[in-house]
C-alpha positions as CSV (number, residue, x, y, z in Angstrom):
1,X,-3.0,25.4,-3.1
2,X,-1.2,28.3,-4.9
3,X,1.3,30.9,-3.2
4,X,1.3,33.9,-5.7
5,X,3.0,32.8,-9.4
6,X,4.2,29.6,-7.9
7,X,3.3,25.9,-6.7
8,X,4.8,26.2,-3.3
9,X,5.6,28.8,-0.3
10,X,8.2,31.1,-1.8
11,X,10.1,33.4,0.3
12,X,8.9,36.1,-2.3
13,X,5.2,35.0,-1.4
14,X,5.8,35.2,2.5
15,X,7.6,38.7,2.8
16,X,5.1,40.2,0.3
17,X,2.5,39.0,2.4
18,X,4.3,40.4,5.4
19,X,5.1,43.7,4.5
20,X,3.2,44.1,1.3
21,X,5.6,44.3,-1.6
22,X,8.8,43.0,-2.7
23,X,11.9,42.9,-0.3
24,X,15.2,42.3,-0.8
25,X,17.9,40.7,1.6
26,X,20.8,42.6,1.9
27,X,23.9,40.7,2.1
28,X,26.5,42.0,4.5
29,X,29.4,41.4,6.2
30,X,29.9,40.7,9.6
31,X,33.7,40.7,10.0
32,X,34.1,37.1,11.3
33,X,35.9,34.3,10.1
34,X,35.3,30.3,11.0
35,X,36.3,27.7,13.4
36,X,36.9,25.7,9.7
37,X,39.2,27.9,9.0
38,X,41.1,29.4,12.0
39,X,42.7,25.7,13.0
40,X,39.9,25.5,15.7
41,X,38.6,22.6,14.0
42,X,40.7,23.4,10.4
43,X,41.8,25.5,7.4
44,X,40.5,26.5,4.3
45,X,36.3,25.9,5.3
46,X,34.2,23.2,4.4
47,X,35.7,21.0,1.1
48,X,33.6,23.3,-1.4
49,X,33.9,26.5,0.1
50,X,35.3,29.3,-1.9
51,X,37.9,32.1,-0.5
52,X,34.3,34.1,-0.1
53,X,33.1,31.8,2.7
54,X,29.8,31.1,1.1
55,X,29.2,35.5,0.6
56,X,31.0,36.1,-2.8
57,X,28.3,38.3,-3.0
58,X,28.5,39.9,0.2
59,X,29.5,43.7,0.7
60,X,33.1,43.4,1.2
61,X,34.8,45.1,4.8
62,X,32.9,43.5,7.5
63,X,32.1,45.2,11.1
64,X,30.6,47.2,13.4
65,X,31.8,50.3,12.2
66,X,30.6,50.8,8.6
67,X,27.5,48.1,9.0
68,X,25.4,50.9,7.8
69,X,27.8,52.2,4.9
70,X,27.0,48.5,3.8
71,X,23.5,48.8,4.0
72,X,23.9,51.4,1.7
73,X,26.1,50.2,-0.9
74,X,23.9,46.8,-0.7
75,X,20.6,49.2,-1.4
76,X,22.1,51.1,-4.2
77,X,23.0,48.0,-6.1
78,X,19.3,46.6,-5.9
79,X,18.0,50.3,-6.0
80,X,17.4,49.7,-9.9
81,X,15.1,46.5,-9.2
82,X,13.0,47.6,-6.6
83,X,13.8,50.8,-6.0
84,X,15.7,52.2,-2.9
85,X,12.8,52.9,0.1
86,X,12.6,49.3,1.1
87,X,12.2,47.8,3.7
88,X,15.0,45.0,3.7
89,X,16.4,41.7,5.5
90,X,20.3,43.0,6.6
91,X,21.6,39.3,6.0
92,X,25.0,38.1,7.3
93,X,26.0,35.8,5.3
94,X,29.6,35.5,4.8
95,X,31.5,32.8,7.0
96,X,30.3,31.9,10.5
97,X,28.3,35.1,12.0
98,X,28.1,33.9,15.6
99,X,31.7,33.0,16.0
100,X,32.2,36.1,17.9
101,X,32.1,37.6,21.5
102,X,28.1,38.5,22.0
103,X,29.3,41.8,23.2
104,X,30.2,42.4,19.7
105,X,27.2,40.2,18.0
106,X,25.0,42.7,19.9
107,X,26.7,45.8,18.9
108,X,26.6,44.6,14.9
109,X,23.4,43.2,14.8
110,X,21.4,45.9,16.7
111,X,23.0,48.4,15.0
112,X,21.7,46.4,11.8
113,X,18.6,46.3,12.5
114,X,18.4,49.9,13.5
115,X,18.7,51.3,10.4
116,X,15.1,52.4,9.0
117,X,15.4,50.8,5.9
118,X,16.2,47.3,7.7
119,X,12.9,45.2,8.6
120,X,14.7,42.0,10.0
121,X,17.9,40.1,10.6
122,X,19.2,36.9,8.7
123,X,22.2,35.2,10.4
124,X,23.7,32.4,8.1
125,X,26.0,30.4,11.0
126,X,27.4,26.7,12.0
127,X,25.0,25.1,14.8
128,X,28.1,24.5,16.6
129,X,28.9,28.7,17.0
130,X,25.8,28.6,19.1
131,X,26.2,29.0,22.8
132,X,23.2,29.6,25.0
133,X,24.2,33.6,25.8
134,X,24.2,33.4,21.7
135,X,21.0,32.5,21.3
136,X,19.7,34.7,24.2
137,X,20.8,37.5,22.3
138,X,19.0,36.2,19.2
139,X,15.8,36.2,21.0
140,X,16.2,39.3,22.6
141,X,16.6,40.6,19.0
142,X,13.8,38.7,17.7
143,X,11.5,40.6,19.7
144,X,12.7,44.1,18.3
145,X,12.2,42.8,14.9
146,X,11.9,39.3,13.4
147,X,15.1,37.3,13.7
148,X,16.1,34.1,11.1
149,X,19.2,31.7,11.7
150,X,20.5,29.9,8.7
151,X,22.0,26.9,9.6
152,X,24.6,25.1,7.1
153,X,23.4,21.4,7.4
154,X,23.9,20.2,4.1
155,X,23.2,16.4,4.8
156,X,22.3,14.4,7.6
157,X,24.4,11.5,6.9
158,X,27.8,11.2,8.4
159,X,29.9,9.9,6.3
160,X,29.4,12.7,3.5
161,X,29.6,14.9,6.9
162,X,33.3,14.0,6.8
163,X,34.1,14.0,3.3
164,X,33.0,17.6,3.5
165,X,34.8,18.7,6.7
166,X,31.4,19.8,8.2
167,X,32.9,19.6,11.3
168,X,30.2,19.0,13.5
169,X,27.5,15.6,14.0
170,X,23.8,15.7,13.8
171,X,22.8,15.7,17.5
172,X,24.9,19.5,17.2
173,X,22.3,20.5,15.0
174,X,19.4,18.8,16.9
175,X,20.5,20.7,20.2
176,X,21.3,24.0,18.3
177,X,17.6,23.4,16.4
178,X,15.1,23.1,19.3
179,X,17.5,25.9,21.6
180,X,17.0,28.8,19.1
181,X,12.7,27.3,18.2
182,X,12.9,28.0,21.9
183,X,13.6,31.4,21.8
184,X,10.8,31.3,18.9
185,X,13.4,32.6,16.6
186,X,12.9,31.4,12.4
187,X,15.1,28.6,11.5
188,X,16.2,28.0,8.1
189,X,18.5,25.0,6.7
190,X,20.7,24.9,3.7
191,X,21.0,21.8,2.2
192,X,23.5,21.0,-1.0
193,X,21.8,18.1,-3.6
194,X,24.9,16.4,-5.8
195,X,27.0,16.0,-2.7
196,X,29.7,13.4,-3.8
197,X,28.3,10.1,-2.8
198,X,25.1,10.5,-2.4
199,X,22.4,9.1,-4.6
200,X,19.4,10.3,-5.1
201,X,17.6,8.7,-2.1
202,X,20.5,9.9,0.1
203,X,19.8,13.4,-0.9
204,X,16.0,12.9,-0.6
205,X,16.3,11.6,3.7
206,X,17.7,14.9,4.0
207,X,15.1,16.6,2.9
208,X,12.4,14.2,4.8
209,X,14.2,14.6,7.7
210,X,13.7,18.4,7.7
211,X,10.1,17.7,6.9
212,X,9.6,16.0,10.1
213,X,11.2,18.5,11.9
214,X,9.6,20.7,10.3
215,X,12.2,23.4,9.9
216,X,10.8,27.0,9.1
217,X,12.3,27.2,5.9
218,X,14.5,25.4,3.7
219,X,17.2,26.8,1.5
220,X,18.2,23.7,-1.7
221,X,21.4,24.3,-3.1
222,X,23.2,22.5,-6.4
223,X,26.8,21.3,-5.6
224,X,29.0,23.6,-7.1
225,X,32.7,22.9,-8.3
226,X,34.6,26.4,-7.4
227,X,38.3,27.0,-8.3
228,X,40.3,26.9,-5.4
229,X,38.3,25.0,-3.1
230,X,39.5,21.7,-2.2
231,X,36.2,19.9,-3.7
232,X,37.9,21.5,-7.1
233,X,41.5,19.5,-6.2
234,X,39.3,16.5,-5.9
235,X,37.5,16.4,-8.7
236,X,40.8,16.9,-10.8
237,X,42.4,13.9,-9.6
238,X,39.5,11.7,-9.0
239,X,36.4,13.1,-10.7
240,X,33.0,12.1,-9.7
241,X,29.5,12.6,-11.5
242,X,28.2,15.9,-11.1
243,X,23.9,16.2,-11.4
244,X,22.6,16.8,-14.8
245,X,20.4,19.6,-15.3
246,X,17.3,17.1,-15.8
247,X,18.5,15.0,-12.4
248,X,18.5,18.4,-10.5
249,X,15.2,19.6,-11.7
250,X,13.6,16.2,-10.9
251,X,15.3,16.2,-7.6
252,X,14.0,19.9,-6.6
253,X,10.4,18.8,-7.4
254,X,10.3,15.6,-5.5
255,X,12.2,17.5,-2.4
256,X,9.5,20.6,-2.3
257,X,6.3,17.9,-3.0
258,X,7.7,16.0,0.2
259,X,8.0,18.8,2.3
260,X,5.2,20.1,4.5
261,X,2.9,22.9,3.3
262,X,4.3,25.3,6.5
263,X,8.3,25.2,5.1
264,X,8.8,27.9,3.3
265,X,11.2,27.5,0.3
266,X,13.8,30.2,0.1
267,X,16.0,29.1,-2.5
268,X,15.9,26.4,-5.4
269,X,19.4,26.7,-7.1
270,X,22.0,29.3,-5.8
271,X,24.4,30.8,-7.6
272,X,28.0,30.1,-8.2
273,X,30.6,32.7,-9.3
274,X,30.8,32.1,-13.5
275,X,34.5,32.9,-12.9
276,X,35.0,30.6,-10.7
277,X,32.7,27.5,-11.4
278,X,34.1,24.2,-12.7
279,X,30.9,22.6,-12.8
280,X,28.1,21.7,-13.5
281,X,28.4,24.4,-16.3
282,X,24.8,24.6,-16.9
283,X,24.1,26.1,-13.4
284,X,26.2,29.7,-14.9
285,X,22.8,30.2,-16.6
286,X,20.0,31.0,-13.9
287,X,17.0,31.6,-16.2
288,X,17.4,27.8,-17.6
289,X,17.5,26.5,-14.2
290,X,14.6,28.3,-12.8
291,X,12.4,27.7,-16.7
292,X,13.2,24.2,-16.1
293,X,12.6,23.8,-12.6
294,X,8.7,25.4,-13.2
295,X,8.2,23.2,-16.4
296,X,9.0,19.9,-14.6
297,X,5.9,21.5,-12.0
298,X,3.9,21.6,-14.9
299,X,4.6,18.3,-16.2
300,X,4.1,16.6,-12.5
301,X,0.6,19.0,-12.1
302,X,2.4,20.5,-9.1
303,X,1.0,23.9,-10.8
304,X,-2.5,22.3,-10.1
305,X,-1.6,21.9,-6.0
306,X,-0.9,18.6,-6.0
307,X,1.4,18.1,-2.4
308,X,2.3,14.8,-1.0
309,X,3.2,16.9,2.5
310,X,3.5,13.8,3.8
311,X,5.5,14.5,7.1
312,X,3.4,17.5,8.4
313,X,2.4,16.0,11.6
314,X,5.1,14.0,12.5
315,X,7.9,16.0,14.4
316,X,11.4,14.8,15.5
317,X,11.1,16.2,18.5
C-alpha cells in the first residue's frame, strides 16, 4: 500500500488527508521547565539534552500571555513555504509541558487552540507529569479540537534508562499510555536509535514493543552529540560508536517495515543544531539523510508495499 509520495503513513499524508492540504506544526513555548532539571528528580535534563530542552527551535518567551504573539512569529517564519492562512498544530515542545498547575495548562492551551489559524494541540511531555486532573483536561480539550501527547520514551530497557537520566521506569509509561487512550486522546512516542549501548536488536525491541501497543504514532530520532550536554562530556572522555549513516538508514527501514500499518510515522531523522552537533556529522545535512533513507526503500521494494506489520493484532494491553 502507498500513502501519497511515500512507502509508509507519513504525518504529511494523514493531515493532508484531514484537512486537505499541507499543515505545519507550530512550535511554541509553554513557559515550563522539568522535574530533570529543577532538582525534583535532577539538573541539567536528560544526558543528551541541550540548554533548549529538546525546542531549539521553539519560539522563544514561553506563557500565557503572548501564546498568540508566538503563533504569529511561528506562522511568519513558515509563511514563505506554505503560505500564512493555515490551519496549524500549536505544538509545545520545549521541556516538559504538563509540569504545571492545570489551572494554568488550561489557560495556555485553550487559549492555543483558540486562535483561528490553530487546528489542533501537540503536547510533547514526560509520562511521569501526568496526573489524572492532567489528563482530564487533555480530554476535555480533545473534544474542542484534536488533542496529541508526545511522550519522551526513547527505550524500553532500563539500563540505558539510567544511563540517560530518564527518570522514570516503563510501568510509568504503561499507566500514563492506556490513561490518556482512555480519554481517546492521540499518543505519540519518541524514540532515539544509537543510544550508547544498544545494538541494533536493542534498538529494534523498542520499536516492536510500540508495535504491540500499537502507539498512534511514532516519532524515530538519531542520537545526537550536542555541545554542552552531558552525553557531549562523555563522549570526550570515553567515546563510544556513534551510527553510521548506512547503519541508520538500515535501522529506519527495518523499524517502519515492523511497525503496524495504523502507526503513523511522524519523524525519521530530527534535526540537531549544526552549531552545536558533535556528531554524527553527517546528520548536519538533512537532504542526504532523507535521499538515503527513500533509496534503501527502493532497494528493499518497500516502494512496492511490501510491510512485515507483523504486530498489528497483538496489543500489550
Amino acid at each position: 500500500m502507498r500513502w501519497g509520495e511515500k512507502p509508509y503513513r507519513s504525518l504529511d499524508y494523514e493531515l493532508k488527508k484531514q484537512f486537505g492540504k499541507k499543515v505545519y506544526k507550530l512550535a511554541l513555548d509553554g513557559g515550563m521547565t522539568c522535574p530533570n532539571r529543577d532538582g525534583t528528580l535532577g539538573t541539567g535534563g536528560c544526558i543528551f539534552c541541550s540548554q533548549g530542552g529538546s525546542g531549539d527551535f521553539a519560539a522563544a518567551s514561553g506563557g500565557c500571555e503572548n501564546v498568540w504573539q508566538q503563533i504569529e512569529k511561528a506562522r511568519r517564519q513558515v509563511a514563505g513555504k506554505i503560505g500564512s492562512e493555515g490551519p496549524f498544530i500549536a505544538y509545545f515542545q520545549s521541556y516538559t509541558n504538563t509540569y504545571a498547575p492545570t489551572g494554568y495548562l488550561e489557560q495556555l492551551f485553550s487559549k492555543a487552540i483558540g486562535h483561528p489559524l490553530v487546528a489542533g494541540l501537540s503536547v510533547g511531555t514526560r509520562p511521569d507529569c501526568l496526573p489524572e486532573d492532567t489528563v482530564r483536561l487533555l480530554g476535555k480539550l480533545n473534544q474542542r479540537k484534536s488533542v496529541w501527547v508526545e511522550l519522551g520514551l526513547q527505550t524500553i530497557h532500563e539500563r540505558t534508562a539510567q544511563f540517560i537520566g530518564r527518570g522514570y521506569k516503563l510501568p510509568v509509561f504503561e499507566d500514563a499510555y492506556r490513561r490518556l487512550k482512555e480519554e481517546g486522546i492521540t499518543v505519540v512516542v519518541h524514540v532515539i536509535l544509537g543510544l550508547p549501548g544498544e545494538n541494533r536488536e536493542m534498538m529494534l525491541e523498542t520499536v516492536d514493543y510500540l508495535g504491540r501497543i500499537p502507539a498512534d504514532g511514532i516519532k524515530l530520532q538519531l542520537l545526537h552529540i550536542l555541545k554542552g550536554t552531558r552525553l557531549a562530556s562523555v563522549y570526550e572522555t570515553e567515546p563510544f560508536p556513534v551510527l553510521s549513516l548506512e547503519e541508520y538508514t538500515d535501522l529506519v527501514v527495518e523499524a517502519i517495515a515492523r511497525l503496524p500499518q495504523s502507526v503513523v510515522i511522524h519523524r525519521i531523522s530530527g534535526d540537531g543544531p549544526k552549531a552545536l552537533l558533535v556528531e554524527p556529522l553527517w546528520s548536519g545535512n538533512k537532504r542526504l539523510v532523507l535521499n538515503t533513507i527513500a533509496k534503501k526503500f527502493r532497494e528493499n521494494g518497500l516502494y512496492q508495499g511490501i510491510f512485515h506489520g507483523k504486530y498489528v493484532q497483538n496489543s500489550v494491553f
